[in-house]
FIRO-738476 format. One record per residue (C-alpha): residue number from 1; x, y, z. Coordinates in Angstrom, 1 decimal, padded with zeros to 4 digits, m for minus. Layout:
// FIRO-738476
   resi        u        v        w
    NUM        X        Y        Z
...
***
This chain:
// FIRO-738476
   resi        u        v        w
      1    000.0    000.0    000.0
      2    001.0    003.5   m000.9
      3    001.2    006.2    001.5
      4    002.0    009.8    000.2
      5    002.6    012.2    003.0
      6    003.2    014.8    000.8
      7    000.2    016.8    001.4
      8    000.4    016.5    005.3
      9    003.5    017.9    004.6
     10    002.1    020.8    002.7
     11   m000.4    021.8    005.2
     12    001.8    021.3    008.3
     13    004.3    024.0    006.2
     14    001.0    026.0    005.6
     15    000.7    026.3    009.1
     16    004.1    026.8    010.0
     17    004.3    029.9    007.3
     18    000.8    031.9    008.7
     19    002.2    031.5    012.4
     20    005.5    033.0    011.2
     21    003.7    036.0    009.7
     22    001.1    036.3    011.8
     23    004.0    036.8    014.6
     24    005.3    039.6    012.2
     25    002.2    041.5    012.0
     26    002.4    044.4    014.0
     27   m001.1    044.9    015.4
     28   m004.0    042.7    016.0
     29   m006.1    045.3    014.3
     30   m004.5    045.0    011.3
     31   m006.3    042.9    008.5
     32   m003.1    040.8    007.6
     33   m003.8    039.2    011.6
     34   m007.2    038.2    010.7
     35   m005.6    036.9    007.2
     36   m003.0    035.1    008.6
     37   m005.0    034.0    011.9
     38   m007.8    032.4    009.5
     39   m004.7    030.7    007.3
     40   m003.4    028.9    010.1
     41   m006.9    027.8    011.7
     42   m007.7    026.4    008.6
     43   m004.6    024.8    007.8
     44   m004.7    023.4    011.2
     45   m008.2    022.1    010.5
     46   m006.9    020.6    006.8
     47   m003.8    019.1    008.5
     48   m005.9    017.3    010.9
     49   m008.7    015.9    008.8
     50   m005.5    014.3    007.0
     51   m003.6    012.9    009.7
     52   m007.0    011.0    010.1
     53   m006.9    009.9    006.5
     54   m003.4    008.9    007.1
     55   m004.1    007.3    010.2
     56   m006.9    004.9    008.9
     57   m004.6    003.7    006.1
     58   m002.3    003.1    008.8
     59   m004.1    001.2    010.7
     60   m005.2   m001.2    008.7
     61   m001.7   m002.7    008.2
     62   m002.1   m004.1    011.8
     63   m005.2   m006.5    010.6
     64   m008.5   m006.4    011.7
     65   m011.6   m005.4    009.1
     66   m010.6   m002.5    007.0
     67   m014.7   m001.8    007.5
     68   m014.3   m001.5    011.7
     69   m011.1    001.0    010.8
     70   m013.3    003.0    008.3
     71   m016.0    003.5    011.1
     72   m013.7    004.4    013.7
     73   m014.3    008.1    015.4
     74   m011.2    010.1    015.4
     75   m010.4    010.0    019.0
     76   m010.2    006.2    018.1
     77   m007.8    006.5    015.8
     78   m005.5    008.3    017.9
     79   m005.9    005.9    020.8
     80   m005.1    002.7    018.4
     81   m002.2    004.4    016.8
     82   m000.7    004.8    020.2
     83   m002.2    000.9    021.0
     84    000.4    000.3    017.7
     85    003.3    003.1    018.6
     86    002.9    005.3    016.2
     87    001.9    007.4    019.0
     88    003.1    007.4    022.8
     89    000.8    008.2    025.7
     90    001.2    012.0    025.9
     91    000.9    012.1    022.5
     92   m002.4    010.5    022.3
     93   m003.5    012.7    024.8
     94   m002.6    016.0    022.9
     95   m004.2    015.1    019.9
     96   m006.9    014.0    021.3
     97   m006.8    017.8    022.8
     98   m005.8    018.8    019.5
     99   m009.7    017.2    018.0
    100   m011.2    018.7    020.5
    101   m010.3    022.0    019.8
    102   m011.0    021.4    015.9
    103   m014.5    020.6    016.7
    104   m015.4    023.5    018.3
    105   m013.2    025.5    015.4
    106   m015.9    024.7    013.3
    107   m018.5    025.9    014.8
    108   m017.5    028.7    017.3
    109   m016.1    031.5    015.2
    110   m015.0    034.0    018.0
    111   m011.5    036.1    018.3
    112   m011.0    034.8    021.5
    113   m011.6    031.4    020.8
    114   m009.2    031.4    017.2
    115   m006.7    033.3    019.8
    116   m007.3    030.2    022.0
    117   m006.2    027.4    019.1
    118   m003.5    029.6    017.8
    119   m001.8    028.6    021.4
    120   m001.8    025.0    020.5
    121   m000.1    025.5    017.7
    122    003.7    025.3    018.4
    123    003.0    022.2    020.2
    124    000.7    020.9    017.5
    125    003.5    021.5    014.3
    126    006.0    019.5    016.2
    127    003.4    016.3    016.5
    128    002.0    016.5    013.2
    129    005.7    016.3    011.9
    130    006.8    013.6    014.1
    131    003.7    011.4    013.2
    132    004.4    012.3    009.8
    133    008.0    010.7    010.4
    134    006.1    008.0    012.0
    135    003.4    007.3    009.2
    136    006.4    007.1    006.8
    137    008.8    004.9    008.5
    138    006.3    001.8    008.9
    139    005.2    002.6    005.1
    140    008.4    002.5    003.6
    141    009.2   m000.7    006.2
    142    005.8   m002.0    004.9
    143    007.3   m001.4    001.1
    144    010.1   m003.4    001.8
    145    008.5   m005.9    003.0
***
């Protein structure tokens, strides 16, 4: 099985860029802060619906019915990718923090909540690049085989 990362990739440097400039933007007022704000929030939304993607292809490497992975709930799939170690303890715990947020980015579309998520980000570029590592490693290890 295939597994192209490349757009993870893509969106994780997405998100890394707007929380670059959006540090570089001078005033809160400004428009380029609600630009910039709005482009990492979304990119952080993209990124995450991927890893899920990712994850479910993932997961069925490790056996079981490729329909019970498909019907798995996100906070599932975080939980059996640390049951397999592509995710540790912690880990699991922050994305599952990380989910949580992204549900209520969808529907709550407040300042001070964006302000809120935009605090998770740092932590939340280092884990989407390590699991990206991860989701690579037991691919290629799965095209060698």
């Amino acid at each position: 099985m295939a597994l192209n990362i490349d757009h993870l990739r893509r969106t994780a440097d997405t998100l890394e860029q707007a929380v670059i400039h959006l540090r570089e933007v001078e005033s809160e007022k400004d428009t380029l802060y609600d630009l910039f704000r709005n482009a990492a929030i979304k990119s952080f939304e993209l990124s995450l619906e991927t890893t899920g993607k990712l994850l479910r292809k993932a997961l069925k490497l490790y056996g079981g019915s490729p329909r019970e992975v498909d019907g798995l709930v996100f906070n599932d799939l975080f939980r059996h990718a640390g049951k397999h170690g592509l995710l540790n303890q912690a880990a699991v715990e922050r994305w599952l923090v990380y989910r949580a947020n992204r549900n209520t980015t969808a529907h709550d579309y407040s300042e001070g909540f964006a302000n809120e998520t935009l605090k998770l980000l740092p932590g939340y570029l280092q884990d989407v690049r390590v699991l990206a590592n991860a989701l690579r490693e037991l691919f290629d290890a799965q095209a060698r085989n």
